[in-house]
C-alpha positions as CSV (number, residue, x, y, z in Angstrom):
1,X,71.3,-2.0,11.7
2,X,70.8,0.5,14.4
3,X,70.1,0.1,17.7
4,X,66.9,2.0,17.2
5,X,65.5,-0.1,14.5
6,X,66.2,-3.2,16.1
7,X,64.9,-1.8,19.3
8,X,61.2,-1.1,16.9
9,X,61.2,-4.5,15.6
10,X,61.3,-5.9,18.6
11,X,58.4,-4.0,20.1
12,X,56.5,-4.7,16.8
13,X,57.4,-8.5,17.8
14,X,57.2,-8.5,21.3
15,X,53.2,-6.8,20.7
16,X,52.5,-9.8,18.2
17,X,53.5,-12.1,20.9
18,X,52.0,-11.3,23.6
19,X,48.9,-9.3,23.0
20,X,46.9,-7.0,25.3
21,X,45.1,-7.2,27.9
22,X,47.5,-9.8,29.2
23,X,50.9,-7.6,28.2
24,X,51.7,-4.5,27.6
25,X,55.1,-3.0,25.7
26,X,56.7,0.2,25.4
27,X,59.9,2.3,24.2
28,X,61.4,3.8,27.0
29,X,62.8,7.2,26.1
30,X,65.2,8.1,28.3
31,X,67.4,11.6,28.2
32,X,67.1,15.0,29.2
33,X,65.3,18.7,28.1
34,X,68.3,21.5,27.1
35,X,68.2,24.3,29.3
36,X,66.9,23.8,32.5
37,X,67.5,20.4,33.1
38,X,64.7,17.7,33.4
39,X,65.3,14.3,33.5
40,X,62.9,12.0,31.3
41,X,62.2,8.1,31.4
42,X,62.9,6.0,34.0
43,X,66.7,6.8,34.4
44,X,70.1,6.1,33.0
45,X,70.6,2.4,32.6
46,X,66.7,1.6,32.3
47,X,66.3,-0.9,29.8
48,X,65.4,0.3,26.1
49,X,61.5,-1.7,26.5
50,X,59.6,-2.2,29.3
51,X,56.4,-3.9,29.8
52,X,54.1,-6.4,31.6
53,X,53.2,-9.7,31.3
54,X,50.6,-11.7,33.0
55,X,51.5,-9.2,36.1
56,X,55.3,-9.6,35.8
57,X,57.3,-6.2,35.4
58,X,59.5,-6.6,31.7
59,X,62.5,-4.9,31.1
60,X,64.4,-5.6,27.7
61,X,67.8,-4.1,26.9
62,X,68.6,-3.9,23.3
63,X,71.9,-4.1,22.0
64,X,73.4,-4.7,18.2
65,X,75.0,-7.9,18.0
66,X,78.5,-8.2,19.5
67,X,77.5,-5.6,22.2
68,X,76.5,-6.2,25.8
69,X,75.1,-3.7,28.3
70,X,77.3,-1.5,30.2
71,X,78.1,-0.9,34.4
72,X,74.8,1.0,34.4
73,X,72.7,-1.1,32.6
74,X,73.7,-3.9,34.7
75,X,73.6,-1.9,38.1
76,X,70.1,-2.1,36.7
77,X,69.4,-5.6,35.5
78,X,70.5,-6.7,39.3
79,X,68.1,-4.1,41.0
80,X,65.2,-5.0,38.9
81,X,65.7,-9.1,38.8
82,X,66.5,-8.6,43.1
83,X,62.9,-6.6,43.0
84,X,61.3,-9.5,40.8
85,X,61.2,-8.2,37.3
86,X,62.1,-10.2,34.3
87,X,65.4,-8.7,32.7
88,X,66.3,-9.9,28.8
89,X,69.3,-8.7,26.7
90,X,68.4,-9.2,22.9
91,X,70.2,-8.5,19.5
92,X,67.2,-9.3,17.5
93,X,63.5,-9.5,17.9
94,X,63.4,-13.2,18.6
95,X,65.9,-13.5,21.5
96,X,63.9,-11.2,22.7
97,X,60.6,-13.0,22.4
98,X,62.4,-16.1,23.0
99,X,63.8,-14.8,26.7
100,X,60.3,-13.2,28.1
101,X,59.1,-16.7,27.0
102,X,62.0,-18.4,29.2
103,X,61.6,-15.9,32.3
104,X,57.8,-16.4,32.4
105,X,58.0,-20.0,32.3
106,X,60.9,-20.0,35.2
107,X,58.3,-17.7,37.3
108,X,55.3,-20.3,36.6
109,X,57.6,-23.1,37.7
110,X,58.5,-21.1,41.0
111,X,54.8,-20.3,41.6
């Protein structure tokens, strides 16, 4: 399986689990036009999903299992967990589910 279609079954998932108007998912395209150059999405190393739950900024790399993110992708995970945000590395749509749960929990127990 593709990154791609494990990245769409987790937003499916993710938007089953935590329904609007308390979160909010999205695919985060990220690349560039041909041509005159203009940069799209929120930048090399953004996470694959982002979103918002209950106020807290959500970013969720997706990788294919047996592969973990690269310097750039982890560059940043450290800026956005330093800035607050919840940061989750899945392989399927229930570890990603599984570690939004975790992260919000952790911020409720903080609070």
């Amino acid at each position: 399986m593709t990154e791609t279609e494990i990245s769409k079954q987790c937003l499916d998932a993710l938007r089953l689990a935590f329904p609007p108007p308390g979160a909010w998912f999205h695919r985060n395209n990220v690349g560039g036009r041909h041509g005159r150059f203009q940069s799209v999405g929120l930048g090399n190393g953004s996470p694959d999903l982002v979103g918002c739950v209950d106020g807290a900024w959500i970013g969720i790399e997706i990788k294919r299992p047996g592969k973990w993110p690269e310097i750039d992708q982890r560059e940043w995970q450290v800026r956005h967990e330093l800035a607050g945000g919840v940061y989750v590395v899945a392989h399927c749509p229930q570890e990603a589910i599984d570690g939004v749960r975790e992260a919000m929990c952790k911020r409720e127990m903080v609070a």
